[in-house]
Each structure stands twice: as structure tokens, then as C-alpha cells.
NUMAR-420805 format. One record per residue (C-alpha): x negated, y negated, z negated; residue number from 1. Coordinates in Angstrom, 2 decimals. Layout:
// residues N
+---------+---------+---------+-------+
|      xx |      yy |      zz | nukol |
+---------+---------+---------+-------+
|       X |       Y |       Z |   NUM |
...
+---------+---------+---------+-------+
This chain:
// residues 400
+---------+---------+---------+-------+
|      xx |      yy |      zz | nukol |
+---------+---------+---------+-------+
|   47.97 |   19.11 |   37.58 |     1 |
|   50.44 |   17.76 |   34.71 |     2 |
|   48.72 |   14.81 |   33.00 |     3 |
|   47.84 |   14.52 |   29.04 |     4 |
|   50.31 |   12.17 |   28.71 |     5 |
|   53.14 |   14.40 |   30.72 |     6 |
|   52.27 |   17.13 |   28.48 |     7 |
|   52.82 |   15.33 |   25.22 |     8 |
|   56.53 |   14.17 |   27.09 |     9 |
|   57.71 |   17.01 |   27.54 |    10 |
|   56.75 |   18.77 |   24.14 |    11 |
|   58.18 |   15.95 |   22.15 |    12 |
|   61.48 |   16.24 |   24.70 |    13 |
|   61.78 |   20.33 |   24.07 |    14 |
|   60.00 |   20.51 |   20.44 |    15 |
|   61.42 |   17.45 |   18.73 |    16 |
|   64.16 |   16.40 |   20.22 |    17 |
|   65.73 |   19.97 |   20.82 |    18 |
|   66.36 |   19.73 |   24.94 |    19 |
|   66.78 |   22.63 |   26.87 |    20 |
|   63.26 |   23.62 |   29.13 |    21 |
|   66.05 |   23.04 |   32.49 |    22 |
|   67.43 |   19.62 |   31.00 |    23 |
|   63.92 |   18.32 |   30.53 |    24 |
|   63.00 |   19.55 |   34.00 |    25 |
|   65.84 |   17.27 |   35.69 |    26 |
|   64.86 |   14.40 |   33.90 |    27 |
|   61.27 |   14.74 |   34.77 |    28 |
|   61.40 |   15.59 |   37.97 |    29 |
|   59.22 |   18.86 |   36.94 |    30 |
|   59.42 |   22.37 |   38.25 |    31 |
|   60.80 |   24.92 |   35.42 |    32 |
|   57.81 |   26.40 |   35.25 |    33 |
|   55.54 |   23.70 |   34.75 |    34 |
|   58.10 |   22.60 |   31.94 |    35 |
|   57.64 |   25.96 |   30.44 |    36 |
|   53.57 |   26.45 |   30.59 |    37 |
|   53.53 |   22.55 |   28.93 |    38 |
|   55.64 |   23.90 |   25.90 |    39 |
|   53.93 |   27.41 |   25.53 |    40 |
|   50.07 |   25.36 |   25.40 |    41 |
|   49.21 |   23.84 |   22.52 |    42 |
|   46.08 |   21.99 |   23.79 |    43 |
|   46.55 |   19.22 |   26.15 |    44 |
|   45.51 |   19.72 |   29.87 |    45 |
|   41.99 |   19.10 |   30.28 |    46 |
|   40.47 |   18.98 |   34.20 |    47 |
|   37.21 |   20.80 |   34.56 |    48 |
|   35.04 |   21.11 |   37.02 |    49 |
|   32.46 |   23.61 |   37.43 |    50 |
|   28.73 |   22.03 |   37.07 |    51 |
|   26.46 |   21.18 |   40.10 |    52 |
|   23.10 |   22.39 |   39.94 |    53 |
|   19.97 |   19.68 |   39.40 |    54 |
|   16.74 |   19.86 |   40.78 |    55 |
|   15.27 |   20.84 |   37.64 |    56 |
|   17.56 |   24.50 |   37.02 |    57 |
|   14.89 |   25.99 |   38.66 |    58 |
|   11.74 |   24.64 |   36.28 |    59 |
|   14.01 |   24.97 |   33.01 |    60 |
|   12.55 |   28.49 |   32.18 |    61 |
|    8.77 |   27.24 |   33.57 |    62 |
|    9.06 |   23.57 |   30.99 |    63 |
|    9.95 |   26.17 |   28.39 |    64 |
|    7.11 |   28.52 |   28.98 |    65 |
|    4.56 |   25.93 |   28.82 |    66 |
|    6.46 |   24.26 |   25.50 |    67 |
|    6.00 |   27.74 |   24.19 |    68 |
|    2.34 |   27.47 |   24.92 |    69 |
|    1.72 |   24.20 |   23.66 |    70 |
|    4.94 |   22.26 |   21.76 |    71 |
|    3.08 |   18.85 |   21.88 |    72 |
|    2.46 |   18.48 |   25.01 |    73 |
|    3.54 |   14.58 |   26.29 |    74 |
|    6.82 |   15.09 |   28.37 |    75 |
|    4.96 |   12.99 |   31.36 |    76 |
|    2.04 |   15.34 |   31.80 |    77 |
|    4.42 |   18.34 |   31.88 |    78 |
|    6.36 |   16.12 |   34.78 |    79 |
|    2.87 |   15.84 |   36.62 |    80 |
|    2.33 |   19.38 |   36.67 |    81 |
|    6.18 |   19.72 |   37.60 |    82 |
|    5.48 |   17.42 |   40.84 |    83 |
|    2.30 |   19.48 |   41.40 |    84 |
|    4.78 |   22.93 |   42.08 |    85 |
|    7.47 |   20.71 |   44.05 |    86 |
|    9.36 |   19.05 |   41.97 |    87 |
|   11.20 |   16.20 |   42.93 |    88 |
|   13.82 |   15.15 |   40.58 |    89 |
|   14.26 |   12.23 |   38.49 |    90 |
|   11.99 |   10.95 |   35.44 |    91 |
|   15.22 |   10.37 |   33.15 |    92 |
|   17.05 |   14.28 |   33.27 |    93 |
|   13.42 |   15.74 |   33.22 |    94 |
|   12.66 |   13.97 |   29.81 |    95 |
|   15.96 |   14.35 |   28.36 |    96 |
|   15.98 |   17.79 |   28.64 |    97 |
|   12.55 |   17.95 |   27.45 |    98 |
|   13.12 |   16.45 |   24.18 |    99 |
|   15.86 |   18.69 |   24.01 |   100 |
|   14.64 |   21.73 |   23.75 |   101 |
|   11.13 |   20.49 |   22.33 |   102 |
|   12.38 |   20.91 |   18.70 |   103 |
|   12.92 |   25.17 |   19.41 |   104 |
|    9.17 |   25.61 |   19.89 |   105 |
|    8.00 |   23.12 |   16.60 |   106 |
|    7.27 |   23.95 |   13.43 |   107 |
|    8.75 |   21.00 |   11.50 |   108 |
|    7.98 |   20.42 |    8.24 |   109 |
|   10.88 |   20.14 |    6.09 |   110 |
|   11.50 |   18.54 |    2.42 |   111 |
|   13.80 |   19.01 |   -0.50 |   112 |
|   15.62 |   16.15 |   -2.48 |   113 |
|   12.87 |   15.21 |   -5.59 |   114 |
|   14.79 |   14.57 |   -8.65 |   115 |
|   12.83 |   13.04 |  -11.11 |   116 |
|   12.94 |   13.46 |  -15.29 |   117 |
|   12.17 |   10.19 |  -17.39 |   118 |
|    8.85 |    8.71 |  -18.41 |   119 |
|    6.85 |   11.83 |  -16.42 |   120 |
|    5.46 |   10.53 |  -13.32 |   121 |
|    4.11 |    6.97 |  -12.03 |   122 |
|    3.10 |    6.83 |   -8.67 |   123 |
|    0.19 |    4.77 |   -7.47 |   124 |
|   -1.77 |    3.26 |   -4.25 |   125 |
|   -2.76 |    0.30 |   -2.79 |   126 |
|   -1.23 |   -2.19 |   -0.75 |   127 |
|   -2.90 |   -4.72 |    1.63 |   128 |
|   -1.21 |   -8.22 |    1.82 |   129 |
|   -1.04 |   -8.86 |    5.75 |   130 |
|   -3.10 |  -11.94 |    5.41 |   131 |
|   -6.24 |  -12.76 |    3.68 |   132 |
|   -6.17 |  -14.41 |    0.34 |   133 |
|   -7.47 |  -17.91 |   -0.66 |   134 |
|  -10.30 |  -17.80 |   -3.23 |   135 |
|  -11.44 |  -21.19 |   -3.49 |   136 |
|  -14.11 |  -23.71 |   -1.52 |   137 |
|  -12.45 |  -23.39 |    1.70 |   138 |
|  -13.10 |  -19.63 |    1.53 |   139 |
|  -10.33 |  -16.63 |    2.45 |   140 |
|  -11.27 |  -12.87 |    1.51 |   141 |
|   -9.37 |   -9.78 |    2.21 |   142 |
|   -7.26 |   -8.67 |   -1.19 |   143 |
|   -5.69 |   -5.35 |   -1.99 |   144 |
|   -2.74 |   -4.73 |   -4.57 |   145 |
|   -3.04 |   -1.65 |   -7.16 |   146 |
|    0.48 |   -0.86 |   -7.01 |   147 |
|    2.35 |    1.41 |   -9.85 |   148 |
|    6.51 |    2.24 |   -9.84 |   149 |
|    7.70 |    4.40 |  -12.76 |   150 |
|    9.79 |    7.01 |  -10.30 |   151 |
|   12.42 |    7.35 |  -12.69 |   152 |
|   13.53 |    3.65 |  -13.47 |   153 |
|   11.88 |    2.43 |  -10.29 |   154 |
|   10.08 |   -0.63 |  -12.26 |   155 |
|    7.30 |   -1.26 |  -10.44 |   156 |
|    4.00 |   -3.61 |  -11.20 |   157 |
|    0.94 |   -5.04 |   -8.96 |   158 |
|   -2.52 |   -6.98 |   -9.94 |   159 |
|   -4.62 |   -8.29 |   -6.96 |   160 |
|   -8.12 |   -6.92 |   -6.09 |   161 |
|  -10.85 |   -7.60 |   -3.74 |   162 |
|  -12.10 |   -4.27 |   -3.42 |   163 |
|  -11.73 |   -0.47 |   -3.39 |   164 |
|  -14.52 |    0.72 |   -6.06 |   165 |
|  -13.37 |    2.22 |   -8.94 |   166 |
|  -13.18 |   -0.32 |  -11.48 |   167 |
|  -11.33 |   -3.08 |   -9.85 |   168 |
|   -8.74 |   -0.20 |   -9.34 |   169 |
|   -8.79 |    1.35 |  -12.31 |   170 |
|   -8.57 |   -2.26 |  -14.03 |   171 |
|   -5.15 |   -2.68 |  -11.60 |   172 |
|   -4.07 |    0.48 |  -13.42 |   173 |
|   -4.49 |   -0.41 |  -16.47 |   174 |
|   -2.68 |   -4.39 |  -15.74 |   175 |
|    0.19 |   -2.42 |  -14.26 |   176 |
|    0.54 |   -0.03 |  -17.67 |   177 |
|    0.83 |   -3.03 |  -19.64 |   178 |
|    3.32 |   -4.40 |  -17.80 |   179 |
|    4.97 |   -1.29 |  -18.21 |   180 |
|    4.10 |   -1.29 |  -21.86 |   181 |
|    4.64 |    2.54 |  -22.10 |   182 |
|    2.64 |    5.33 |  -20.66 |   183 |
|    3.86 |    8.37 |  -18.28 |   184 |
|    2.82 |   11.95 |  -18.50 |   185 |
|    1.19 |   11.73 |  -15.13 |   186 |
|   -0.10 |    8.70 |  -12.58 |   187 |
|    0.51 |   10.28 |   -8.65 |   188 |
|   -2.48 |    9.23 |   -6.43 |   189 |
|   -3.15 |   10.21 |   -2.86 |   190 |
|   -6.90 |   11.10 |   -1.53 |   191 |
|   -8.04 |    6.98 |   -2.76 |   192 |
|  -11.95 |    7.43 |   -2.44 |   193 |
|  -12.19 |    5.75 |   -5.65 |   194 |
|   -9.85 |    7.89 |   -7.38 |   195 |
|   -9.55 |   11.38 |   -5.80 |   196 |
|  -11.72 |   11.51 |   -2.26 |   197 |
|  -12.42 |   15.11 |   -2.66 |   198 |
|   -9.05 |   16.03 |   -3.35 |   199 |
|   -9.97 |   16.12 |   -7.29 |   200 |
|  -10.15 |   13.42 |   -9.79 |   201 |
|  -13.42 |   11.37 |   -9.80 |   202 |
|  -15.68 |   10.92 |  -13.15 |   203 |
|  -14.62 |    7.73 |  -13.78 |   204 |
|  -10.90 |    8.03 |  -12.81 |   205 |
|  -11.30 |   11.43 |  -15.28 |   206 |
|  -12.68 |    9.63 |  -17.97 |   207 |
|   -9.88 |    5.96 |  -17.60 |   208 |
|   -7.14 |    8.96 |  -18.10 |   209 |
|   -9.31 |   11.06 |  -21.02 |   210 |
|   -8.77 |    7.70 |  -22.56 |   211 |
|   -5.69 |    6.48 |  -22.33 |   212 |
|   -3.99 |   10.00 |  -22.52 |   213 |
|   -2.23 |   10.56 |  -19.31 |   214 |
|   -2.35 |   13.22 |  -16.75 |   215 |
|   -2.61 |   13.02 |  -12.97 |   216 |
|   -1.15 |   14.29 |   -9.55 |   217 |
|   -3.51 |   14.21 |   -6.68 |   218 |
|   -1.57 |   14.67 |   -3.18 |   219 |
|   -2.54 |   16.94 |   -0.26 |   220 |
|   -4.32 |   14.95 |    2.57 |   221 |
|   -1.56 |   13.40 |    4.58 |   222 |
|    0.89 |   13.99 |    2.17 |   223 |
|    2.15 |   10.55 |    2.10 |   224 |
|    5.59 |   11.41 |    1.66 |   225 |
|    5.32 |   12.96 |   -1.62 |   226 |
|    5.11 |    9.43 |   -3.18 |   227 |
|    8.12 |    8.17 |   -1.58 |   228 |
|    9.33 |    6.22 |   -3.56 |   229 |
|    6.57 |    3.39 |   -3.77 |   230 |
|    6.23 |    3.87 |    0.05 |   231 |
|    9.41 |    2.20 |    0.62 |   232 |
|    8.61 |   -0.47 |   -1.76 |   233 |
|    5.53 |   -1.23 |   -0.05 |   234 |
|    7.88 |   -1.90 |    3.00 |   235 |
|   10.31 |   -3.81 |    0.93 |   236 |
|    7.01 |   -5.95 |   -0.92 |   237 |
|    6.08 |   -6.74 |    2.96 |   238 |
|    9.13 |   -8.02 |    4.21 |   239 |
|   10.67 |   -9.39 |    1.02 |   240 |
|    7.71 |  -11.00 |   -0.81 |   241 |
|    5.00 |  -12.43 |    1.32 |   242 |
|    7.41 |  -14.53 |    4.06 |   243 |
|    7.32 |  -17.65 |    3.34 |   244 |
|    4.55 |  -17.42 |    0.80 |   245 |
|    1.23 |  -19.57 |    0.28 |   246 |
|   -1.10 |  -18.71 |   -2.06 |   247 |
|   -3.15 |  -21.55 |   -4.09 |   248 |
|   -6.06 |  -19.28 |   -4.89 |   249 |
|   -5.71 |  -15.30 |   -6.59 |   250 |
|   -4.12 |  -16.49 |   -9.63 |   251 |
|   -1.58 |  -18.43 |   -8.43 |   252 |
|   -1.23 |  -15.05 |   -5.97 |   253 |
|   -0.70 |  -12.79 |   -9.08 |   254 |
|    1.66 |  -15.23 |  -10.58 |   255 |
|    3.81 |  -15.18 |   -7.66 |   256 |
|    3.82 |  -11.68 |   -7.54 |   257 |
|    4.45 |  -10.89 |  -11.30 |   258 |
|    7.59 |  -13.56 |  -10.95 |   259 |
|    8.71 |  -11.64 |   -7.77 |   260 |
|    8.62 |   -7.92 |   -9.78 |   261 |
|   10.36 |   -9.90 |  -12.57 |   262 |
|   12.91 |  -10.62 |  -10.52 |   263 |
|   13.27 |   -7.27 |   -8.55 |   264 |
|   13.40 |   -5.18 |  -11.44 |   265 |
|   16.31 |   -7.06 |  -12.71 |   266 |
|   17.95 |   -6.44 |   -9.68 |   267 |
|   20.34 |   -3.25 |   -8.76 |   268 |
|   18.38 |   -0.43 |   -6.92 |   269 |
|   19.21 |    0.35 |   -3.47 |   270 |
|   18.49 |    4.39 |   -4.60 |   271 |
|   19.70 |    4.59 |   -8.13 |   272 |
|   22.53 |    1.76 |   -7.94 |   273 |
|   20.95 |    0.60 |  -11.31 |   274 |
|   18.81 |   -1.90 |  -12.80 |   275 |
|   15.20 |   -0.82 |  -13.24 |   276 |
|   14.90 |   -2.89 |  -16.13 |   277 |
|   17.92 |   -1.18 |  -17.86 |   278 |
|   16.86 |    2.34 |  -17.01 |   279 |
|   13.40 |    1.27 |  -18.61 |   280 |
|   15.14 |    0.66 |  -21.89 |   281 |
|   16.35 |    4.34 |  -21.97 |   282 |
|   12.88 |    6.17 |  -20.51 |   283 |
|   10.76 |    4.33 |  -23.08 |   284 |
|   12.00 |    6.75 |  -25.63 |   285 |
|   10.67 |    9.87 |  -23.74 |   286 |
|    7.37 |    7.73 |  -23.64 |   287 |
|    4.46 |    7.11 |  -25.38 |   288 |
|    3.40 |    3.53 |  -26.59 |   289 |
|    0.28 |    1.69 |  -24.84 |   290 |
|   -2.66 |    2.72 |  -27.19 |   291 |
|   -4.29 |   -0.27 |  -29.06 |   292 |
|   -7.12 |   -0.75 |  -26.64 |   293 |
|   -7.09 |   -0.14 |  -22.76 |   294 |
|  -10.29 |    1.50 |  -21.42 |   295 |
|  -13.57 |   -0.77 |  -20.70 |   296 |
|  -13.23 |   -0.74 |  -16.82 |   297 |
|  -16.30 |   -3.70 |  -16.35 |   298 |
|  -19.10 |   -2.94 |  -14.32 |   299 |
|  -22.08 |   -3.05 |  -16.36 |   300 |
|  -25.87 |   -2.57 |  -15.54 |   301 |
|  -28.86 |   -3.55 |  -17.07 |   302 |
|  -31.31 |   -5.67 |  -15.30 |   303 |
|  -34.72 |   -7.53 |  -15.88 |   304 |
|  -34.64 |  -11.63 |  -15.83 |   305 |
|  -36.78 |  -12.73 |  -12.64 |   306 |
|  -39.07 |  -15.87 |  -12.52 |   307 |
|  -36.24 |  -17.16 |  -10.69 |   308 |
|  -33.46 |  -17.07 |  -13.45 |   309 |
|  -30.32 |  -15.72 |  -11.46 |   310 |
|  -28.04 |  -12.83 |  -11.25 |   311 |
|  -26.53 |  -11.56 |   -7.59 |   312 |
|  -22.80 |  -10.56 |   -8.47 |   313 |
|  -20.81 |  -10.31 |   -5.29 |   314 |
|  -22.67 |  -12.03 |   -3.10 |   315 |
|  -22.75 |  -15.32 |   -5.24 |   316 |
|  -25.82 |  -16.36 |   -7.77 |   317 |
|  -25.08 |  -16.87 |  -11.58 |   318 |
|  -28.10 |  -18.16 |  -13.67 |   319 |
|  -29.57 |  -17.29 |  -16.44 |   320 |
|  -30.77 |  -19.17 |  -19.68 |   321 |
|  -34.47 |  -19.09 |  -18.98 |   322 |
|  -35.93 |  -18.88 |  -21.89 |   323 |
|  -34.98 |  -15.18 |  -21.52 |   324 |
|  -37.13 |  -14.51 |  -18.47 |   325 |
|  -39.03 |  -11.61 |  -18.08 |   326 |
|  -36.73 |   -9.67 |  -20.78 |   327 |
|  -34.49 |   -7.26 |  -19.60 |   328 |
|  -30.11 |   -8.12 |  -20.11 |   329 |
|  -27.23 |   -6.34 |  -19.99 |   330 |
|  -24.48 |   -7.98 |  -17.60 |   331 |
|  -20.65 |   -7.03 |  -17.50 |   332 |
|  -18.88 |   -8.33 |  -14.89 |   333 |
|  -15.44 |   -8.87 |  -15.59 |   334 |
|  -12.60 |   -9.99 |  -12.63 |   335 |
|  -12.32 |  -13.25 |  -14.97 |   336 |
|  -16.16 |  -13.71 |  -16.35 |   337 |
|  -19.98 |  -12.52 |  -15.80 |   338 |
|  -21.74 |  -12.07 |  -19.10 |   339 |
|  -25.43 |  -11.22 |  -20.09 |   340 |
|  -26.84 |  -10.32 |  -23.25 |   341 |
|  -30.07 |   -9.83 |  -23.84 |   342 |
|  -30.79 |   -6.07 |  -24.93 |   343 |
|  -33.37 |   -6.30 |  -28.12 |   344 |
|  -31.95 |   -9.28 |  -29.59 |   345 |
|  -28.27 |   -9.15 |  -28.85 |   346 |
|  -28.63 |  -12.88 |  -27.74 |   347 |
|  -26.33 |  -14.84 |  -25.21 |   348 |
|  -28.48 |  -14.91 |  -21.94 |   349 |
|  -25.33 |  -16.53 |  -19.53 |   350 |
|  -21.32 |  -17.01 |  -19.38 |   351 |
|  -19.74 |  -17.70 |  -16.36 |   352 |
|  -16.40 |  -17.76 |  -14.40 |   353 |
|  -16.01 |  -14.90 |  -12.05 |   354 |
|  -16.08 |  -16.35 |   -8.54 |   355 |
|  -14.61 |  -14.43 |   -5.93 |   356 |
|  -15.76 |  -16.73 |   -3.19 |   357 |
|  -19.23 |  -15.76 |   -1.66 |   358 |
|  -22.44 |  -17.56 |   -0.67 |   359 |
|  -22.13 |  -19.99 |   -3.97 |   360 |
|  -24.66 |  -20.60 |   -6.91 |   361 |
|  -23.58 |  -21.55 |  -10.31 |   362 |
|  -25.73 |  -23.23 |  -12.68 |   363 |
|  -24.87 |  -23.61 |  -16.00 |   364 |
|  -26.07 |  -27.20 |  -17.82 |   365 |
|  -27.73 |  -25.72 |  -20.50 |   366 |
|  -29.82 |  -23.81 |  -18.00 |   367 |
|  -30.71 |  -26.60 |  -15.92 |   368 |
|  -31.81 |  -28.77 |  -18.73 |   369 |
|  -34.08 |  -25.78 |  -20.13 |   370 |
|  -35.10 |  -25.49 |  -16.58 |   371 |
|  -36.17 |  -29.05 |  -16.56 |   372 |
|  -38.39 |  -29.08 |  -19.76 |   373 |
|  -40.18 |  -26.14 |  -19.11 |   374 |
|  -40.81 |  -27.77 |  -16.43 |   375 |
|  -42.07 |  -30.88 |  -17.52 |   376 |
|  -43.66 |  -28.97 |  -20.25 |   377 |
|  -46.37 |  -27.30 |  -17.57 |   378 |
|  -46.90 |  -31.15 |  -15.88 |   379 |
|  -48.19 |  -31.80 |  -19.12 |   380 |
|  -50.69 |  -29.31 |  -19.89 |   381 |
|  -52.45 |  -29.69 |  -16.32 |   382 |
|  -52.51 |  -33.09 |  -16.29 |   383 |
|  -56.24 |  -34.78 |  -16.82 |   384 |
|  -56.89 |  -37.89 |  -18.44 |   385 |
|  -59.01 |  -40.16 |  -16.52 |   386 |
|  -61.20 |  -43.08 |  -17.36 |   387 |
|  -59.72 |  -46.50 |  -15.52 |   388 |
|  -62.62 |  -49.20 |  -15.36 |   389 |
|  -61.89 |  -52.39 |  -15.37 |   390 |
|  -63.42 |  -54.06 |  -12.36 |   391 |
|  -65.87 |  -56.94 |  -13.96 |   392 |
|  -67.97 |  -53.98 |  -15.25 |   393 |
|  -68.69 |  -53.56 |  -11.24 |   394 |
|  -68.81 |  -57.30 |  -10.85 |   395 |
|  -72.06 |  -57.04 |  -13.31 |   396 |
|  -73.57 |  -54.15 |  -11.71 |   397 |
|  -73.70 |  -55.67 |   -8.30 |   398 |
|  -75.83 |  -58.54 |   -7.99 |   399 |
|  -73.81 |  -61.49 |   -5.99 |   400 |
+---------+---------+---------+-------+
């Protein structure tokens, strides 16, 4: 058989260099025909070989039947069953031909290319720092981030929580739209219990949007995907922000992490080629402005001071002024401060720094000292005076 590189000889002898088909034959040492089949083909010569049959022709059409029957079934228990009729072929050509052909009997899901308009959607989740966060007196506790990315500019915003109820989320929100300092038309959430666990808005997710004026998106189930975008800078947060991290205590954690969106916003997108913080400057005129006052997120309940003057926030005891006990107070409980006023008089009952250790007491001062005097105050009023004789008035009452 004439070689490739025969083939090309002789075609650049007759083609280009104008030789006669029987010159080029003597100087090859060629027959005439061979000379003139190389010239007439215009694809090199190419050896083929008919295919040898495998051991698994004969269970092509059977794998495909029972793909047909049930696409997801694992390539090794269809190579069980195989063995069970006789097969007896090799694990490597019965897999690759499997995942071959696997992709005729799916039903893929497929997705178009989202092209988003400025200042109209700002997608939203949480993300879990890998390890747990310090909060003070030798104490770690597992932290979330409420995580919002404007999908347009790609800015993007976090604040640290410690848990999943609505208004430690919905006060991450509302951190992340003042970083923004603008508001979308829409905030995308998936199926967050907290937010949307029923596939609709909850009341007080309903009512933090009623307030500040935006809309919402709430995904499918599993619809992950369709807020893309902050998926992949979850990845990027993971990889990017926490190595070679330590944290101090939560705010030290949240300045970090402001700093680190600082400086990632300033930087060119991988998606847009831009800078976030440049596109920002152009969507804040298709957006509104922050309105004066975010929505009160706090918890807030109102309780009745016990004999024992303390409040139970999160696992940690605050006390009460306790003059104030046996009169019911309303607390807030802020993620910086836990207050109490007392309801029919307005009056200060406690202020304290939010603690997100657990297990602790704090006692104000003030509250011990009042604690004190009441105390010394009842002392008082049981004590009983009694009469101390002096002992020569027994020395003349008992004859020596």
C-alpha cells in the first residue's frame, strides 16, 4: 500500500512541479499505475481494517433495553445482571459504552443564557463559613452569612448570623441593602424556611418587603441554578476569603469580610470583564434610594419580671433592675443590645450587650446594688431587739 508520505511525493512531483506520471514512476521506483491512482485521489491513503467483534456486541441491544426501562440505573448493577446471562467481558468497554449511550434515554434538563437588565433583581441565600466562629469566653458557635449580589453589576454584600429565624435574616437583608445603598425591583430567594418554606413568601418576609418597597422571586425546589450567579460566588467566598483567616470574635469576622467585598468589587469580573463598583455607578440611576428608615427586624415579646430578676435570651441570663419585679416589660433583642422597658410607665427596666456566647449571666451594677439593699432592707425588719444583762445583776440574785 503507497504510504501518506509517498502520496504527497508524488502529487507535488506531477501537480507542482509539472513531471510526466512515467518520469515520476522511474524516479520512484513506482508502477504507472500506482503513480496514476496517487494523482487522481485527493485524500491521502488511509489503512483500515475491518472491526473485531467484543464480547459485549451481543448485550448492546439488551444494556439498551433495560436503559430504556430505567435511564438511572448505576452502570455496575447493569454489569451484574450482564454476568448473571454470561457475560464475560471487561469492566472498562462495558462502562464506556454505557455512559455512551446513557444520555439517548435521559431527559436532561436544559437552560438558556439569563441576561439581566439593571437595578431589577438581587439574589439572596445563605452561606455557612466552613468553620465555627469565635464569640468570646473561650466559646465557638456555628455562623451563617446572609449573602446579597446585585446580578447586574455583580456587587455583592454579607453580615454574619447565628441563626436561621427570620429576623437575624431579614436584619442581614437589610445590612446588605445599605451597603448597596439603592434598592432592586426584586430580592431572588430559594425555599429558605425563614423566608419562603412553602414555596410563598412568609408573613414576616411579606411584611420586611411591604416596607421597604421591593418585590420578590421565590425559586422552584431544587432550582438552585436559577441564582447562579451568587452560587459561584459562594465558591469563590470559600476558597478566596476564609484561607488563611482567623477571626477575633464576630465583629472582627464582619470587618474582615466587609474589607474583603471592598476589595472584590473593585476588582474586574471574571463574567462581565468589568468592575462591579463601576457598573454600580450606572444601575443606581434605574434604582430607587434606601428609604429613610429600614424595617424594625428585633425580636420583641413581652414578659412578666420574676422574683428572680433575669431575662433568658439565647441561652444566656440578662438581669433586670429589680425594683421592677412583678411588672410586666417589653424586651427587644437586638444582634448588638437586649433592652426592657417597662410597659405602664415607659421606664428603663435593663440595657445590655448582646452576647452571642451561651451559658453566661450578666449583671448589671446598678442591679446588684438594688439587689443588695432590698436585701438588707428585709434583715432589718425581722430582726428583734433583745435585752443583754449585764452579769452582776445574776451575781446578786445568786447567793455566794
Amino acid at each position: 500500500m503507497l504510504g501518506v508520505q509517498q502520496w504527497a511525493e508524488v502529487r507535488r512531483l506531477v501537480l507542482v512541479e509539472g513531471r510526466s506520471q512515467r518520469e515520476v514512476a522511474r524516479l520512484t521506483g513506482l508502477a504507472r499505475d500506482t503513480v496514476a491512482r496517487a494523482v487522481a485521489r485527493d485524500t491521502p491513503p488511509r489503512y483500515t481494517r475491518a472491526p473485531a467483534g467484543t464480547k459485549l456486541d451481543s448485550f448492546k441491544d439488551w444494556i439498551c433495553e433495560q436503559l430504556r426501562e430505567d435511564p438511572t440505573i448505576p452502570s455496575q448493577r447493569l454489569r451484574e445482571m450482564a454476568f448473571d446471562l454470561g457475560y464475560q467481558g471487561g469492566k472498562t468497554i462495558f462502562d464506556d459504552f454505557v455512559r455512551e449511550v446513557r444520555p439517548r434515554f435521559l431527559v436532561r434538563r436544559t437552560f438558556q443564557r439569563t441576561i439581566y437588565r439593571p437595578g431589577v433583581l438581587a439574589q439572596c441565600d445563605l452561606w455557612e463559613p466552613r468553620q465555627p466562629i469565635s464569640v468570646g469566653h473561650g466559646q465557638t458557635r456555628r455562623g451563617w452569612v446572609v449573602t446579597c449580589e446585585l446580578c447586574w453589576s455583580r456587587v455583592i454584600a454579607g453580615a454574619l448570623i447565628f441563626s436561621k429565624e427570620a429576623p437575624d435574616i431579614l436584619w442581614g437583608v437589610g445590612r446588605c441593602l445599605e451597603r448597596f445603598g439603592v434598592l432592586p425591583e426584586k430580592l431572588v430567594w430559594d425555599r429558605e424556611s425563614a423566608i419562603a418554606g412553602g414555596g410563598y413568601p412568609t408573613d414576616e418576609f411579606a411584611a420586611f418587603c411591604g416596607q421597604v418597597g421591593v418585590g420578590w422571586v421565590i425559586l422552584d425546589r431544587g432550582d438552585a441554578q436559577a441564582k447562579g450567579a451568587l452560587e459561584r460566588s459562594h465558591r469563590f467566598m470559600r476558597s478566596n476569603f476564609l484561607p488563611g483567616r482567623v477571626f477575633a470574635n464576630p465583629v472582627d469576622f464582619q470587618l474582615q469580610l466587609d474589607g474583603w467585598s471592598d476589595r472584590v468589587n473593585g476588582r474586574v469580573h471574571r463574567t462581565t470583564r468589568a468592575v462591579p463598583t463601576e457598573r454600580l455607578i450606572q444601575e443606581r440611576e434605574r434604582m430607587r434610594p434606601l428609604p429613610a428608615r429600614l424595617p424594625d427586624v428585633d425580636r420583641r415579646f413581652v414578659t412578666r419580671v420574676a422574683q428572680q430578676p433575669y431575662l433568658r435570651i439565647d441561652r444566656n441570663d440578662y438581669s433586670i433592675d429589680p425594683r421592677f419585679v412583678g411588672r410586666r416589660v417589653e424586651v427587644r433583642v437586638s444582634q448588638a443590645e437586649v433592652i426592657a422597658a417597662v410597659l405602664d410607665t415607659g421606664e428603663l427596666a435593663c440595657r445590655h450587650r448582646r452576647s452571642f456566647a451561651g451559658g453566661l449571666t450578666f449583671t448589671d451594677p446598678a442591679h446588684q446594688t438594688e439587689l443588695e439593699r432590698q436585701r438588707a432592707r428585709r434583715r432589718q425588719r425581722h430582726e428583734v431587739e433583745v435585752e443583754i444583762r449585764p452579769l452582776s445583776r445574776y451575781d446578786q440574785l445568786i447567793p455566794a
